[in-house]
C-alpha positions as a printed Julia matrix, in Angstrom:
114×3 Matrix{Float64}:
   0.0    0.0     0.0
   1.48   3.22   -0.61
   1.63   6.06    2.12
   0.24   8.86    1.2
   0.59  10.75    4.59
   1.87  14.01    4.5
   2.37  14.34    0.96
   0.97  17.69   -1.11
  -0.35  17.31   -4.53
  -1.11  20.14   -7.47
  -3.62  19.69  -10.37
  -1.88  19.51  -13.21
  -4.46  19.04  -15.91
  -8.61  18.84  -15.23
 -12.01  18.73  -17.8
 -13.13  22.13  -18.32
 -16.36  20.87  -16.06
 -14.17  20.7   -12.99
 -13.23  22.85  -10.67
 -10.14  22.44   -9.21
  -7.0   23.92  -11.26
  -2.92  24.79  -11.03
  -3.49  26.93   -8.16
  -5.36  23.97   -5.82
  -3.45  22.22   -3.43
  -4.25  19.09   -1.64
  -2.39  18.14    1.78
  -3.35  14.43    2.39
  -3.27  12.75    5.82
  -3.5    9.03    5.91
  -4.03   6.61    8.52
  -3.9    2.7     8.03
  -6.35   2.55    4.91
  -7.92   6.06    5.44
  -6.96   9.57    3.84
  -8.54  12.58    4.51
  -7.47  15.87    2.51
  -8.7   19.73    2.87
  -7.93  21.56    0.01
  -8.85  25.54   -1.33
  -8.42  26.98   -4.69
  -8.68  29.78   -7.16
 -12.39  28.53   -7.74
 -12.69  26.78   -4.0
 -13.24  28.36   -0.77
 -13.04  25.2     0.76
 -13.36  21.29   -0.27
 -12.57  17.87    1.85
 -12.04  14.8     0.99
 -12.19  11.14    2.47
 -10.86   8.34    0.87
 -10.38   4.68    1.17
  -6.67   3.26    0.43
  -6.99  -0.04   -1.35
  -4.15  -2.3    -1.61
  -2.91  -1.42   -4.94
  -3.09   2.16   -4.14
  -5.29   3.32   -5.96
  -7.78   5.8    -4.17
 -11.71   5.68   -3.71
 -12.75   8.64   -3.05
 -15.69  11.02   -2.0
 -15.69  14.74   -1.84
 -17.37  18.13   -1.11
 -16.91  21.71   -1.92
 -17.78  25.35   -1.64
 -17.33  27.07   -4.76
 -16.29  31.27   -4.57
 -20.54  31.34   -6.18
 -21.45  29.95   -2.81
 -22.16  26.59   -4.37
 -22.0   23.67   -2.3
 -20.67  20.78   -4.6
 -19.98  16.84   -3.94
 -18.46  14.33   -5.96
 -16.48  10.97   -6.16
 -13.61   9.62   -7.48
 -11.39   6.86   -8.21
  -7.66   7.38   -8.45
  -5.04   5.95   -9.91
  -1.22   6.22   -8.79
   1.91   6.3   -11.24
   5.19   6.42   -9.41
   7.45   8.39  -11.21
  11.15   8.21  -12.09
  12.02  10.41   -9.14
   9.82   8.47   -6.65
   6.9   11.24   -6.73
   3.07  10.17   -7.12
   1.18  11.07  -10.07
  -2.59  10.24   -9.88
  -4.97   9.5   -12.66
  -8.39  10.96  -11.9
 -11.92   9.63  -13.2
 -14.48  11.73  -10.77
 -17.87  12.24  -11.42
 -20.42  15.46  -10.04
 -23.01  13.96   -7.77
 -24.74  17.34   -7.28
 -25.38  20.12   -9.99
 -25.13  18.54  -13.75
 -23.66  15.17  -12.06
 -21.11  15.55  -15.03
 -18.07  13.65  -15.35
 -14.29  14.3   -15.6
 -10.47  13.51  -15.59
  -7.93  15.61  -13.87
  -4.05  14.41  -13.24
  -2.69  15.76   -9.98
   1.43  15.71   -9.37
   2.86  15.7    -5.84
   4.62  18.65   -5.04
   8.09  18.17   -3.45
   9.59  20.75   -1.18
């Protein structure tokens, strides 16, 4: 299982029906099988996550939001992890709206090394 504690990630590419961009930043915290993540944006006052680790992984995750329109949001996810060349994480999104126009997406977020 990989260990995602700790470690920040960017957006580095999203469907033009998402809302989360270059300038979001997720900070996941992990324990055992479970990651929680807050994360705020250019177009998010504030989101959370929670997410279920499986043993490949790969990331099952649900999610809510408040937009800068006031908009409360909420979602899911599954992600996929890529371990790069210099040992960073780079997850493959599929999420899908499960409020508003319950549209659905792919974003790629990079983990951001200090």
């Amino acid at each position: 299982m990989i260990d995602y504690n700790n470690r920040r990630f960017r957006v580095m590419s999203n469907s033009e029906n998402g809302e989360t961009d270059g300038n979001t930043i997720f900070i996941y915290q992990q324990k055992g099988d479970i990651l929680s993540c807050n994360y705020k944006g250019e177009q998010i006052l504030e989101g959370h996550l929670l997410a279920k680790v499986k043993p490949d992984g790969s990331l099952e995750v649900a999610y809510h939001q408040i937009n800068v329109k006031g908009e409360l949001l909420t979602g899911n996810c599954h992600s996929i992890p890529e371990i790069l060349s210099d040992g960073r994480i780079r997850l493959h999104e599929k999420w899908q709206w499960t409020s508003g126009d319950f549209s659905k997406g792919e974003s790629t977020l990079e983990e951001i090394k200090e």
